[in-house]
N, C-alpha and C positions, 0 to 999 in steps of 0.2 A: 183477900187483898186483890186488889183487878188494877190495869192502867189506866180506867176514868176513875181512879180513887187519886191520883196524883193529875193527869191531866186535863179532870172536868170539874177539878173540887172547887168551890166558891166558898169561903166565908160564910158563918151562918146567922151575922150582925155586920153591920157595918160594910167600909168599902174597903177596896186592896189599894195597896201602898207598894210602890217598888221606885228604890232608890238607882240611882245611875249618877255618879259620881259625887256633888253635893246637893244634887238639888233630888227631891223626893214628890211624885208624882203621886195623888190619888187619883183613881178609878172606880168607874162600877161595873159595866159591863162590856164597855168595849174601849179599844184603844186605838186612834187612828196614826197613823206610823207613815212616813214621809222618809222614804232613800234613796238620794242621791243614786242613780242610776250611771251607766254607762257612754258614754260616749264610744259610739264602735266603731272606732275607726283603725283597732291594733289586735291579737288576740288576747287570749285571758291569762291572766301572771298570777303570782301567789297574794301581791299584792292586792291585783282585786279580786279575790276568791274570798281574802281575809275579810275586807267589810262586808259580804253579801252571807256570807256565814255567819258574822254573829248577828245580824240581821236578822238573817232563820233560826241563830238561838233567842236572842229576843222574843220573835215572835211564840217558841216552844213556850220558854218563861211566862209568859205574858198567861200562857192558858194553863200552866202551871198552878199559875195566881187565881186560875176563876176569871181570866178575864179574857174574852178574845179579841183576836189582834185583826185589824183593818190595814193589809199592808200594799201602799201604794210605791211602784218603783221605776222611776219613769228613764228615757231613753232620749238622749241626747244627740237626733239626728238632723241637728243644725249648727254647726260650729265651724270654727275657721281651722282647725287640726284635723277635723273630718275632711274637709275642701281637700288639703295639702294632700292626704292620705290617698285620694279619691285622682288627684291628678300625676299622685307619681303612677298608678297604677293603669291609668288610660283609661276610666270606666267615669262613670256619673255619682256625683256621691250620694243618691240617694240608692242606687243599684249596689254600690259599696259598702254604706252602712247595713242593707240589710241580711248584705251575705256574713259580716262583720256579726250583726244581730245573733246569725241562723248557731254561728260558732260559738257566741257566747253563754246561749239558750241549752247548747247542747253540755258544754260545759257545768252549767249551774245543776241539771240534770242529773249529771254522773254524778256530785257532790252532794245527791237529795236536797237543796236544794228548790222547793219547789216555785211557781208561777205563782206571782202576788196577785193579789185580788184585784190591784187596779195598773197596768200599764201606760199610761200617758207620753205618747212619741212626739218631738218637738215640732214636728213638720204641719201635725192637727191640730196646732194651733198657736199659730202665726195670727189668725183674727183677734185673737182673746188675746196677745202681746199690743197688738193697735189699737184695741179699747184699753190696755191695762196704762199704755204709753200717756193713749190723751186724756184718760184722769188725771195721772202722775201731772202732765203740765199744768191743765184748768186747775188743782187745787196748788199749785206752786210748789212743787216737792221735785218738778224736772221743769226743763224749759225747752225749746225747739230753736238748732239751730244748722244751717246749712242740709236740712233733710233731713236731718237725723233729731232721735229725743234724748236729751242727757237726764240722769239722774242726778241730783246731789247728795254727794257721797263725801262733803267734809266729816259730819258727824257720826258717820259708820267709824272709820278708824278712830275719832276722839273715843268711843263705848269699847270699840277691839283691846283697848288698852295697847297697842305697838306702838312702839315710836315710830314720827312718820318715816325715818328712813327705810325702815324694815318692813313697813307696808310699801311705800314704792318700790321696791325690789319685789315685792309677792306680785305687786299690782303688775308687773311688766314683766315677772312671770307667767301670767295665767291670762295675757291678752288682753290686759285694761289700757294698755293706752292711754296713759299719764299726760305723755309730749302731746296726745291730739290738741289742734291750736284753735278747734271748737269747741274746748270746753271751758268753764268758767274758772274749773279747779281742776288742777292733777289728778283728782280722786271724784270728782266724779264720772259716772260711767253708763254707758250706751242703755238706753229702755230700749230704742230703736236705732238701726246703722242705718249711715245709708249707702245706697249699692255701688258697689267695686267690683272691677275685674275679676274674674275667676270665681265668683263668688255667689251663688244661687241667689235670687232677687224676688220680692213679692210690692203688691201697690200698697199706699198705704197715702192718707191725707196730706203726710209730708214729701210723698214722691216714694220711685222706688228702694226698698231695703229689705232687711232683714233684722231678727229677734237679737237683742244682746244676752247675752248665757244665762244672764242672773233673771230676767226678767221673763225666760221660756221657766226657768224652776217654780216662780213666782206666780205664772199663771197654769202649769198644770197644776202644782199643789192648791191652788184656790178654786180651780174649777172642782178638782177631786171632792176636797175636803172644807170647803165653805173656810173663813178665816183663819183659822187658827191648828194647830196640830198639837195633841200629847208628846209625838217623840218627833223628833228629826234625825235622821241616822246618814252616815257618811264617813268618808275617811277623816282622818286631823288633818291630810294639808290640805282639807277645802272648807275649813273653818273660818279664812281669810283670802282671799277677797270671797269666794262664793256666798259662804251660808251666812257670813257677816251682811253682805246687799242684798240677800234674799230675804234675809229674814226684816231689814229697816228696809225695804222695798213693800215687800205685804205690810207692816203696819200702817206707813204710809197711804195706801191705797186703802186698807178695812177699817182704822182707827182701834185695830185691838190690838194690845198691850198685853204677855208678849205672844208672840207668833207660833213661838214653840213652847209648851209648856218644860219638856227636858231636850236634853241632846247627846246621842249617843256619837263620837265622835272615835273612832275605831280608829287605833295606833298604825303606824306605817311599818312596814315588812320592810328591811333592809337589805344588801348582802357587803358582808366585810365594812360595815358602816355607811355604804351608799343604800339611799332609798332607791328602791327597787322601779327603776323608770328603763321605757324605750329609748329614750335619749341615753342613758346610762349602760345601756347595752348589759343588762347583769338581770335579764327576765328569766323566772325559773315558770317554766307554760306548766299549766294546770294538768293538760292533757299528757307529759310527761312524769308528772308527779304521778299520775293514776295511771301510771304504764309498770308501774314500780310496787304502787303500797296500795291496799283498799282505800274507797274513799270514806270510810269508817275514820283511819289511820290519818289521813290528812285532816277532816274535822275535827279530831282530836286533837291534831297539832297546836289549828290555830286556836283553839278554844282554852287549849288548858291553859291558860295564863290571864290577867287583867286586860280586858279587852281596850286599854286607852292608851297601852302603854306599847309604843317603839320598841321592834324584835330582831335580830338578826336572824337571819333564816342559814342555816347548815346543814348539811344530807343527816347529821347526827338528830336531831330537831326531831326527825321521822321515825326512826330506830327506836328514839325514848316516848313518843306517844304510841309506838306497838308494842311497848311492852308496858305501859299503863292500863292500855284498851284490854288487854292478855291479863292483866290484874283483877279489872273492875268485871269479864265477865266469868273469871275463876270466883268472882268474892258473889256473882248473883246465881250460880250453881249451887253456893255452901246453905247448908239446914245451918239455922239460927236457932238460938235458946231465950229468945227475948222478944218484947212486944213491938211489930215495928211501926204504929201510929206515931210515935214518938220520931223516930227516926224519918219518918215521910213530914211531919211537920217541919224537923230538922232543916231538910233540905230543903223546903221551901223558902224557910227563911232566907237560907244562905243564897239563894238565888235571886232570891227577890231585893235582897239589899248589894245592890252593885254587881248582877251577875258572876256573882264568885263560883265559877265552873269547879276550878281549882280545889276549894275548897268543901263544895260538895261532891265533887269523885272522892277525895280525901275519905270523907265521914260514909261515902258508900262502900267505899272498896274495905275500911275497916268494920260493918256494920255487916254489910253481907246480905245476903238473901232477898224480900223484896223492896229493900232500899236500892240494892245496886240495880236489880231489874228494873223496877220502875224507873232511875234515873237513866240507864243504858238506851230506855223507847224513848225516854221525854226527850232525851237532846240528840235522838235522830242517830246513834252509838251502836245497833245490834245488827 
């Protein structure tokens, strides 16, 4: 039994199937994978460690299955939080995001963790947001007004399922600008801004502006990945406004139906029931976490559990995945008395059907031998 017996196996008919919450994707050979990237304007919290982790279990999974994974992760260095960040600190923000960047890179590192296949920083392309704007209008999907290009966004929240109140609370959360009194509708929202004070500025047909948040994700992922994506990964609260107008942004613009084939929508880290924000002042840094426990021991943290689901974070959190990790590599030390094709098949399944971490350390650590090895290399554990 060897490690490409679990992480190069392919199917010897047919294609691979792997579920993520109800909706069930096939494959054949490759997977192109779309995550919500960073805005680096803060350092790195448990909170964002948590999506970019199961992201790299994902992608382990994915080759688990016989399939390999195309992971594009792009970098958010045009926003109006980056500006803020950038001007309390007296620098430029584009010299701010990238020290912001250098911290975050170094971070993912320590966590293995490794560099996606495709990077896409929002700054390289501003061009591709000015063509992507003056489609949107010519085919009627946005319209031009005062400098700027609005998208219409009635029908996103009609398909989000929210009542509108609870979308205009998200929406003026996250910088949508409801009140602007250039738009048609409360909801819908900027393809292109136009330029303001303090606020980095590029040319563009309608005069000078800049990218709207939804509409930099909209065109890296289409430059990356031509129309459409198997996975889209990100945390849950960027389910609404973000991946909801990104994703009826690109069909708009390609005419495919839908955008993402699944969506990997990664639960929020809390602490004592607050979501774990800068604003909230309750950040637990990455780089103190691994001041303390291997980063074996925090991967394990966030993983052993259903990756969709809301977790309170507790120093005890840590304690109990080191001494899970201390289970599963006493159980791939132990001589077994039994065939373990079976148990390698085992785990496959259970991974392949909604990333059940949980439940295959479970069948490893009672199995033993090279069940547990093999899953200990696959999800990056030894």
């Amino acid at each position: 039994m060897t490690f490409d017996s679990l992480t190069r196996w392919r199917p010897a008919t047919g294609a691979t199937t792997l579920t993520l919450g109800t909706r069930s994707t096939t494959l054949l050979d490759r997977a192109r994978v779309y995550a919500c990237g960073i805005t680096p304007y803060h350092v790195t919290h448990l909170g964002h460690a948590a999506t970019f982790v199961w992201v790299d279990t994902l992608r382990r999974v994915l080759r688990v299955l016989g399939v390999e994974p195309v992971v594009c992760r792009n970098v958010t260095d045009i926003d109006d939080v980056l500006d803020a960040a950038a001007q309390r600190a007296g620098v430029r923000y584009d010299h701010f995001a990238a020290f912001q960047e250098f911290s975050f890179d170094e971070d993912m590192a320590a966590l293995r963790v490794p560099v996606p296949d495709h990077e896409p920083r929002a700054h390289r392309y501003v061009d591709a947001v000015v063509r992507l704007a003056g489609a949107l209008a010519a085919s009627g999907a946005a319209y031009v007004r005062d400098g700027g290009v609005y998208f219409r966004g009635r029908h996103v929240v009609a398909r989000s399922g929210l009542h509108e109140d609870a979308a205009l609370d998200l929406a003026r959360e996250y910088g949508g600008r409801p009140d602007d009194p250039a738009k048609d509708d409360p909801f819908d929202v900027a393809v292109w801004q136009p330029a303001e004070p303090e606020h980095p500025a590029w040319d563009s047909p309608w005069g000078p502006g800049r990218p709207g948040w939804h509409a930099e994700c909209v065109a890296m992922s289409i430059s990356t990945f031509g129309p459409s994506l198997d996975i889209h990964a990100g945390g849950e609260d960027l389910r609404f406004p973000h991946h909801a107008y990104h994703a009826a942004m690109a069909e708009a613009f390609t005419d495919v139906i839908p955008y993402a084939r699944s969506w990997l929508h990664v639960g929020t880290v809390s602490v004592d029931g607050t979501k774990m924000a800068a604003s909230a002042g309750n950040l637990v840094l990455v780089r103190d976490l691994l001041e303390a426990y291997p980063a074996t021991v925090v991967r394990l943290a966030i993983i052993d559990r259903p990756w969709a689901r809301t977790w309170d974070y507790a120093p005890g959190v840590l304690d109990v995945a080191a001494a899970r990790l201390e289970d599963l590599h006493q159980a791939a030390g132990r001589r077994t008395g039994h065939t373990d094709d079976s148990d390698i098949e085992h785990l496959r399944h259970l991974l392949g059907r909604d990333l059940d971490v949980p439940a295959a350390l479970d069948v490893a650590i009672e199995r033993g031998g090279a069940a547990a090895r093999l899953l200990t290399a696959a999800l990056g554990l030894s």
